[in-house]
PDB file of the backbone (N, CA, C, O) and the ligand in Angstrom, with CONECT records:
HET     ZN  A 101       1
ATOM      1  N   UNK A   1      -0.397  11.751 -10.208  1.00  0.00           N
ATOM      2  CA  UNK A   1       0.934  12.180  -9.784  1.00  0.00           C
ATOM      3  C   UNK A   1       1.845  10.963  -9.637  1.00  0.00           C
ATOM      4  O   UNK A   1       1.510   9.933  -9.053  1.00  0.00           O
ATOM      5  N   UNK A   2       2.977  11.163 -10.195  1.00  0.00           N
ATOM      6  CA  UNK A   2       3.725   9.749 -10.562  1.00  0.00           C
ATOM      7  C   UNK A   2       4.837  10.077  -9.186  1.00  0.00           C
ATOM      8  O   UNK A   2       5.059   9.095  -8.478  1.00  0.00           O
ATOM      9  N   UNK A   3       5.400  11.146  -8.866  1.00  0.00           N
ATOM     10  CA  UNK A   3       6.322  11.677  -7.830  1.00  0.00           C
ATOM     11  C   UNK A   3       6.189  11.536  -6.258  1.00  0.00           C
ATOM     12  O   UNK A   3       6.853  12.109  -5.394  1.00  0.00           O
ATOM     13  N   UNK A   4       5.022  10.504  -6.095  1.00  0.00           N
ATOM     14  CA  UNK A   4       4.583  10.022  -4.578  1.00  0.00           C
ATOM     15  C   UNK A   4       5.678   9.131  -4.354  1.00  0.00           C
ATOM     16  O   UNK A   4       6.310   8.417  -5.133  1.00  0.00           O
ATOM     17  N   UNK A   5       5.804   9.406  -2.626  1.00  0.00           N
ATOM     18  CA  UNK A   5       6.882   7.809  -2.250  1.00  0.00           C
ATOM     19  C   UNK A   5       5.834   7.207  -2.049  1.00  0.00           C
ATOM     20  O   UNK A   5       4.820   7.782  -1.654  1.00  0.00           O
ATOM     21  N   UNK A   6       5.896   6.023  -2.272  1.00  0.00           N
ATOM     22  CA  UNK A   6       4.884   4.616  -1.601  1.00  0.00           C
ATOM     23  C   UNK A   6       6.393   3.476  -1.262  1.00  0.00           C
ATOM     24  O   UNK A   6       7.610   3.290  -1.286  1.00  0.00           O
ATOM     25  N   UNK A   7       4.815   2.929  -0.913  1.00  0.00           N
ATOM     26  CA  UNK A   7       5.650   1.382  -0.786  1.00  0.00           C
ATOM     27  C   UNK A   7       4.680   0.803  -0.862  1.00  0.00           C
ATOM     28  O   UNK A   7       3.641   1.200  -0.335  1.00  0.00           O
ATOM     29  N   UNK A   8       4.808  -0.618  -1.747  1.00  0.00           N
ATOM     30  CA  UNK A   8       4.041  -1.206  -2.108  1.00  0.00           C
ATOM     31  C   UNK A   8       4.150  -2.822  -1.149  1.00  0.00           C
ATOM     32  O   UNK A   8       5.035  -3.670  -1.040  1.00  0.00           O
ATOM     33  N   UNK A   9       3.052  -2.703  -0.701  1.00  0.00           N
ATOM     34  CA  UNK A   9       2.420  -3.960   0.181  1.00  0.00           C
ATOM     35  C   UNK A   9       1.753  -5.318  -0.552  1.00  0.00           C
ATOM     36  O   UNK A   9       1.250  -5.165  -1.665  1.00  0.00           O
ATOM     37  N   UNK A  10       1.751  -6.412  -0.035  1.00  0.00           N
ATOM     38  CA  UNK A  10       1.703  -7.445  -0.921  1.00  0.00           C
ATOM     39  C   UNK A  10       0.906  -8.435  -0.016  1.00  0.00           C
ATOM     40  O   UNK A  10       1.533  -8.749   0.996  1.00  0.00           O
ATOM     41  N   UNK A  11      -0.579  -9.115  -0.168  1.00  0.00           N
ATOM     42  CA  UNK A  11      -0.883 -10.061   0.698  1.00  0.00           C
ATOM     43  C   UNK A  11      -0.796 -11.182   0.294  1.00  0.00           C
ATOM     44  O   UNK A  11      -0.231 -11.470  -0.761  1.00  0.00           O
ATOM     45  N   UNK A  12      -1.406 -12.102   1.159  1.00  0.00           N
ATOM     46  CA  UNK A  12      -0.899 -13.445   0.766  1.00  0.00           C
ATOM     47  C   UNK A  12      -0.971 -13.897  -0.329  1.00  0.00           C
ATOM     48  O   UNK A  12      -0.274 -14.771  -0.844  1.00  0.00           O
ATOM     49  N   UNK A  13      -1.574 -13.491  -0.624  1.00  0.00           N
ATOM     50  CA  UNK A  13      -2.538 -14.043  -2.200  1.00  0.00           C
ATOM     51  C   UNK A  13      -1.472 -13.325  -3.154  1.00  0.00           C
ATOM     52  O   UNK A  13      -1.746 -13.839  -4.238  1.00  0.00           O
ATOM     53  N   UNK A  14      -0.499 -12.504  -3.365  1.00  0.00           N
ATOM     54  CA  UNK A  14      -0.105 -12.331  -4.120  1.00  0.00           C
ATOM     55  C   UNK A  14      -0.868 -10.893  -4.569  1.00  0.00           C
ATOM     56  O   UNK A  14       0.103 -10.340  -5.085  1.00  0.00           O
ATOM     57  N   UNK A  15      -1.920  -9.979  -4.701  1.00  0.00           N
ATOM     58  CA  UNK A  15      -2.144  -9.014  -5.054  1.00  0.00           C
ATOM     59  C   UNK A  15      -1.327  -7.709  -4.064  1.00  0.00           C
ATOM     60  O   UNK A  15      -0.959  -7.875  -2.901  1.00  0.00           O
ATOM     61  N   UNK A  16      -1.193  -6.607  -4.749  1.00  0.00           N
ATOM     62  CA  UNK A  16      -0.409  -5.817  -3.959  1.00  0.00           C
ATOM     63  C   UNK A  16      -1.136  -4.467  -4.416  1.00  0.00           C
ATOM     64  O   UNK A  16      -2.136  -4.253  -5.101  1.00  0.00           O
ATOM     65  N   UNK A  17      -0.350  -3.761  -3.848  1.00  0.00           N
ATOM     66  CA  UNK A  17      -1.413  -2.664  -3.231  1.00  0.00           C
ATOM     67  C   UNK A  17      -0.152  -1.283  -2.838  1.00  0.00           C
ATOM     68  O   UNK A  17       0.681  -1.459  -1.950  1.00  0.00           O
ATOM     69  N   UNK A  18      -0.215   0.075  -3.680  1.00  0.00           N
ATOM     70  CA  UNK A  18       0.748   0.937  -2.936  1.00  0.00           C
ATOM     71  C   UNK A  18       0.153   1.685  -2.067  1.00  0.00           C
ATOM     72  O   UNK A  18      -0.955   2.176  -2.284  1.00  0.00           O
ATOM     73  N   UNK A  19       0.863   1.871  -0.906  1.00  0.00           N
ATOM     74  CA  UNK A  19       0.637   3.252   0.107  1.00  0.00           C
ATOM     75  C   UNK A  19       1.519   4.122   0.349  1.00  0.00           C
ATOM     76  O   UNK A  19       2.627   3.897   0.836  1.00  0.00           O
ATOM     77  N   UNK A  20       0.958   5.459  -0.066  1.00  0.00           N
ATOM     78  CA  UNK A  20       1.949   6.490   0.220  1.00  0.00           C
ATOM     79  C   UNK A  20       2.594   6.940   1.799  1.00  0.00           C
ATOM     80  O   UNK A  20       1.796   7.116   2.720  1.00  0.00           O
ATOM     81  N   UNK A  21       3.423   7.032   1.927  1.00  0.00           N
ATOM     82  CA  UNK A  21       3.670   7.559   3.612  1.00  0.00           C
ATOM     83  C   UNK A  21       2.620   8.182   4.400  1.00  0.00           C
ATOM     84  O   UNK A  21       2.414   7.803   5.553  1.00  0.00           O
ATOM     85  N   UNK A  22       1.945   9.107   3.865  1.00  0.00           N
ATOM     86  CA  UNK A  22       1.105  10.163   4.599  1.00  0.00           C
ATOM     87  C   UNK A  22      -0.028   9.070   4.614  1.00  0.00           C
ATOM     88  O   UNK A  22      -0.483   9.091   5.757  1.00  0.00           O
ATOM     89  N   UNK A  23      -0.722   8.080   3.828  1.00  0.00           N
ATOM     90  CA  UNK A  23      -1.528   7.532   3.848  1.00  0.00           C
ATOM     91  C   UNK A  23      -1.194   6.228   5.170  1.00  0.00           C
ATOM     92  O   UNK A  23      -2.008   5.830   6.003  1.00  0.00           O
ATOM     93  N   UNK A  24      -0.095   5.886   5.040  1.00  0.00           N
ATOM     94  CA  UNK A  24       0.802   5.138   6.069  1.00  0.00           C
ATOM     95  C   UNK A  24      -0.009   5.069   7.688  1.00  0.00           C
ATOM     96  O   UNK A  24      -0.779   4.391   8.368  1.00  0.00           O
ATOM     97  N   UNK A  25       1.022   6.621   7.683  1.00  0.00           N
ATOM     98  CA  UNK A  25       0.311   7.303   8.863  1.00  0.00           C
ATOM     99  C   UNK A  25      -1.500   7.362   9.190  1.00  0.00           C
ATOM    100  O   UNK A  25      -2.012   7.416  10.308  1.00  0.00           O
ATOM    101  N   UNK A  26      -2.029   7.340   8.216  1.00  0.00           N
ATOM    102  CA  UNK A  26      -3.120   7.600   8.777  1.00  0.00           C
ATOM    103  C   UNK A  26      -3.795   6.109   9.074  1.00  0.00           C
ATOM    104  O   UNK A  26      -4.884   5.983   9.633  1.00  0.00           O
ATOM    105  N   UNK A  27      -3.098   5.166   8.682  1.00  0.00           N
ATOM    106  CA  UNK A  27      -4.065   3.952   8.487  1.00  0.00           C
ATOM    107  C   UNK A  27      -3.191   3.537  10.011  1.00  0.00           C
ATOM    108  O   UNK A  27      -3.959   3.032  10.830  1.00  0.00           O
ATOM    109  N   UNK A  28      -2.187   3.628  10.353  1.00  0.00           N
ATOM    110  CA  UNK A  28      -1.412   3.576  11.616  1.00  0.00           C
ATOM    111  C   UNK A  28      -1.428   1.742  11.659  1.00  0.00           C
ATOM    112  O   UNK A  28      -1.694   1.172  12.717  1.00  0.00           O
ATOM    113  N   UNK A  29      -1.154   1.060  10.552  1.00  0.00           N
ATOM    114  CA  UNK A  29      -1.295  -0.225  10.794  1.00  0.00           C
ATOM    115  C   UNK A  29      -2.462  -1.711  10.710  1.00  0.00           C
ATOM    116  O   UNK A  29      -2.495  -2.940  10.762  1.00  0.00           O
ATOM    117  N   UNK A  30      -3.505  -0.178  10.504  1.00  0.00           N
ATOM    118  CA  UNK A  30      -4.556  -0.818   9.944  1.00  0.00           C
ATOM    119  C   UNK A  30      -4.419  -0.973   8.631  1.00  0.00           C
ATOM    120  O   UNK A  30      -4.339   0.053   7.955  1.00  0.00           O
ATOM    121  N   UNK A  31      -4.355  -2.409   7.905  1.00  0.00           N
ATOM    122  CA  UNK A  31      -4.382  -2.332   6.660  1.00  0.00           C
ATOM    123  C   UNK A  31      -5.646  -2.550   5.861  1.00  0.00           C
ATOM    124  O   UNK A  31      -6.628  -3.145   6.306  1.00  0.00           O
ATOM    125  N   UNK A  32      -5.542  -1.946   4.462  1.00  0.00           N
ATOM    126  CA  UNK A  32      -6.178  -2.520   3.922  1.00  0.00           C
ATOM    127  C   UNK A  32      -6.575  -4.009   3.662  1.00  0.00           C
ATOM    128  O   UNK A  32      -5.629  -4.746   3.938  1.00  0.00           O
ATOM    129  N   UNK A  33      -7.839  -4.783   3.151  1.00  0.00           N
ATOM    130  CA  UNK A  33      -8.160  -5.548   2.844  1.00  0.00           C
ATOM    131  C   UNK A  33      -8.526  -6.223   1.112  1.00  0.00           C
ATOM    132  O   UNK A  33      -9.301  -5.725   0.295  1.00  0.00           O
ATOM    133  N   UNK A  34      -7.714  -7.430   0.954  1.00  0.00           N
ATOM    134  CA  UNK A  34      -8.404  -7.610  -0.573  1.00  0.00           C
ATOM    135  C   UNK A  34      -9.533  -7.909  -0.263  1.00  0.00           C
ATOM    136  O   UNK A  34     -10.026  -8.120   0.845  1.00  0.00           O
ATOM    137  N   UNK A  35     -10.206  -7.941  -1.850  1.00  0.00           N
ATOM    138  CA  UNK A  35     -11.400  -8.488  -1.925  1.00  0.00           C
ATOM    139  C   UNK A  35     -11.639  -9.632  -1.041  1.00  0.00           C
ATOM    140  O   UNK A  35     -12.740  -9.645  -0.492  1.00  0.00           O
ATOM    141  N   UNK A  36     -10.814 -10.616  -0.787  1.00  0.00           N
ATOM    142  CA  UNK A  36     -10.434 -11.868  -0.351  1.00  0.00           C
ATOM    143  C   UNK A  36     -10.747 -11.762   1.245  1.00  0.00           C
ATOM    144  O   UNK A  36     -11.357 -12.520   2.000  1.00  0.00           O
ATOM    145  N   UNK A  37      -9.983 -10.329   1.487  1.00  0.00           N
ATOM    146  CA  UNK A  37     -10.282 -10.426   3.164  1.00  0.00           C
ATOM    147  C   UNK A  37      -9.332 -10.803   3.717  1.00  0.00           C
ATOM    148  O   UNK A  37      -9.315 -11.334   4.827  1.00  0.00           O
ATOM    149  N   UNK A  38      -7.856 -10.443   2.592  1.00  0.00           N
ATOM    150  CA  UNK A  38      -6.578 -10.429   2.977  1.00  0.00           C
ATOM    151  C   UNK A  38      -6.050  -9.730   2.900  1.00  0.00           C
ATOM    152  O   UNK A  38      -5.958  -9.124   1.832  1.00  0.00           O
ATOM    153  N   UNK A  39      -5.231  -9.309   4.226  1.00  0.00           N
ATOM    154  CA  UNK A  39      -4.146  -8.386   4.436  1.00  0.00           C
ATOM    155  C   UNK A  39      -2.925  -7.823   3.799  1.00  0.00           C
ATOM    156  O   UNK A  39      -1.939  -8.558   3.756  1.00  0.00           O
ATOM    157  N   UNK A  40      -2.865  -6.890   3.408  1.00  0.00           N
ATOM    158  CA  UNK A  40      -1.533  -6.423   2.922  1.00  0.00           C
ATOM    159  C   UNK A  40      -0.643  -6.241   4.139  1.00  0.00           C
ATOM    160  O   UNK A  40      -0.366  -5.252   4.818  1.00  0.00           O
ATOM    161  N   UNK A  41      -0.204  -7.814   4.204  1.00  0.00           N
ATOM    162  CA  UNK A  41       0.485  -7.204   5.895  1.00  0.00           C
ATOM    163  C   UNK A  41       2.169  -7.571   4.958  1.00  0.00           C
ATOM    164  O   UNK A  41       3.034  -7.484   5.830  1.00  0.00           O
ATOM    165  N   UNK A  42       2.492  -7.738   4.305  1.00  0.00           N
ATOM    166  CA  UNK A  42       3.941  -8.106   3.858  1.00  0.00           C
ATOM    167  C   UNK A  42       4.667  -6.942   2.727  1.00  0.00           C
ATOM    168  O   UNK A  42       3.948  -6.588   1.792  1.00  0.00           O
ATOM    169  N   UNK A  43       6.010  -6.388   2.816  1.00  0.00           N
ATOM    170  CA  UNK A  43       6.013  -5.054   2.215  1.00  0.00           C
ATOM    171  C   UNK A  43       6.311  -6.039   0.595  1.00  0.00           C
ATOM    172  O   UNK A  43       6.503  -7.243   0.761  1.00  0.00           O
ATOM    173  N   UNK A  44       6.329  -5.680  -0.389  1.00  0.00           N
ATOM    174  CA  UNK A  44       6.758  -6.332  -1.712  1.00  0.00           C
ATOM    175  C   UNK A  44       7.779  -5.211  -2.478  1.00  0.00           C
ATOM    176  O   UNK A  44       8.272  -5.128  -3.603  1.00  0.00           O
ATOM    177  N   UNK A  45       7.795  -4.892  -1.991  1.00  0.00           N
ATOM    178  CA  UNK A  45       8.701  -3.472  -2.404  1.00  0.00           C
ATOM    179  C   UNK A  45       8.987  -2.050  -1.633  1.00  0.00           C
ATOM    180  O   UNK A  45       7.962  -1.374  -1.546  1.00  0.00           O
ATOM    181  N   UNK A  46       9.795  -1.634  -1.232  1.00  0.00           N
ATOM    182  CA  UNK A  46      10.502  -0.867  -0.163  1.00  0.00           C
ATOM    183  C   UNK A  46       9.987   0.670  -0.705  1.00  0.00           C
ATOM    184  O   UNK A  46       9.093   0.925  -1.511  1.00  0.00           O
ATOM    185  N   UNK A  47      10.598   1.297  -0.197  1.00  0.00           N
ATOM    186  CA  UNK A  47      10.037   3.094  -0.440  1.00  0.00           C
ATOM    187  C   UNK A  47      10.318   3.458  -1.735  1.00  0.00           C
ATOM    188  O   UNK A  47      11.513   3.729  -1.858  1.00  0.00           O
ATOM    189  N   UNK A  48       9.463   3.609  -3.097  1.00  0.00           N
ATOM    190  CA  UNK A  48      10.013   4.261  -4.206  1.00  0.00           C
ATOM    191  C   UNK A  48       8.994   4.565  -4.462  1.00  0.00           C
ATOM    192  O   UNK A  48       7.923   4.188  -3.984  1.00  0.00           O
ATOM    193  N   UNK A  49       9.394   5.883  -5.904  1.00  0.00           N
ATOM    194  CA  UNK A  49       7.868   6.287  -6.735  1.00  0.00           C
ATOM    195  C   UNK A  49       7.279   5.676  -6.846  1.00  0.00           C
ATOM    196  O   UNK A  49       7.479   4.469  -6.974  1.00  0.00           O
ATOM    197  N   UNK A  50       5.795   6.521  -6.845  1.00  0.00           N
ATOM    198  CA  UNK A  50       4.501   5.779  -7.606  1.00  0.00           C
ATOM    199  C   UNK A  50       3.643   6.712  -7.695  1.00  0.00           C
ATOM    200  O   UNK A  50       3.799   7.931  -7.626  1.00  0.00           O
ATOM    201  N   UNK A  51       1.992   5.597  -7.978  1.00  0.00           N
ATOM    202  CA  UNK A  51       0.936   6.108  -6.952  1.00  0.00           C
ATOM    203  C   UNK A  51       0.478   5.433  -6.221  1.00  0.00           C
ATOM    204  O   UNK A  51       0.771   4.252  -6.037  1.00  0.00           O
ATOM    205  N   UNK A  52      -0.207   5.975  -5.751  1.00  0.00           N
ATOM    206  CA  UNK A  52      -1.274   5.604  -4.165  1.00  0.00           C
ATOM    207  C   UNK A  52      -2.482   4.863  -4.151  1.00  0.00           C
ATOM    208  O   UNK A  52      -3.483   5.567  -4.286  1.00  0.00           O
ATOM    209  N   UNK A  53      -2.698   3.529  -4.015  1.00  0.00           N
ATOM    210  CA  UNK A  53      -3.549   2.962  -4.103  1.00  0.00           C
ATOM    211  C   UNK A  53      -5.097   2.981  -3.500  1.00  0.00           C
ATOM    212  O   UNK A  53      -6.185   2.469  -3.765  1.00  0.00           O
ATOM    213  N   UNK A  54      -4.370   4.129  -2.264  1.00  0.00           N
ATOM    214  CA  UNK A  54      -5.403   4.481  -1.111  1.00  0.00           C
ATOM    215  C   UNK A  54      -6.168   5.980  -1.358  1.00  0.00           C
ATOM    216  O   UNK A  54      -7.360   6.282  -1.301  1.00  0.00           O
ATOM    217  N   UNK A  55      -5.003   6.751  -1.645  1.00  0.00           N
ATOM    218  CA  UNK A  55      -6.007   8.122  -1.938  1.00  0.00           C
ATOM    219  C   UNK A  55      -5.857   8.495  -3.441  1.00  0.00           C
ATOM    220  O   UNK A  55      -6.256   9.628  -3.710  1.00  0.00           O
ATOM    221  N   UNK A  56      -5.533   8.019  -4.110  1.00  0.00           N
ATOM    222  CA  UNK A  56      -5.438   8.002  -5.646  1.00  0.00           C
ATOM    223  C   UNK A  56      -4.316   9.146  -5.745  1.00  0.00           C
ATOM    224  O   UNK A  56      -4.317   9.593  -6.892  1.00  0.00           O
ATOM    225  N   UNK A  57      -3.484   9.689  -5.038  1.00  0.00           N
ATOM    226  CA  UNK A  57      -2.587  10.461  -5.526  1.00  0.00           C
ATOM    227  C   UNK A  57      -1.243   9.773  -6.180  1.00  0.00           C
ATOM    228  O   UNK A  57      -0.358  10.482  -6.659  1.00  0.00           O
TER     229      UNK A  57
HETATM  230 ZN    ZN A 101      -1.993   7.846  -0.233  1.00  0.00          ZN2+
END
């Protein structure tokens, strides 16, 4: 499904990562981790289409 809002998160390292709102919510701030064991704590791109890196929608 290409019609998800995300926003796409970006860690230090430069890899990024989208999360949809509803997925947002559920992680409540807990972020994901890269391989690396780095945080997607920085946004790289604001609310637009996509997909979801977290629940594959
Ligand atoms: Zn999601």
């Amino acid at each position: 499904m290409k019609n998800q809002k995300v926003i796409t998160w970006q860690a230090p390292t430069g890899e990024t990562l989208n999360i949809c709102t509803k997925c947002e919510k559920k992680l409540a701030g807990n972020w994901p981790k890269t391989s690396e064991g780095q945080e997607y704590c920085q946004v790289s791109k604001g609310l637009h289409k996509g997909h979801c890196g977290n629940c594959g929608k």
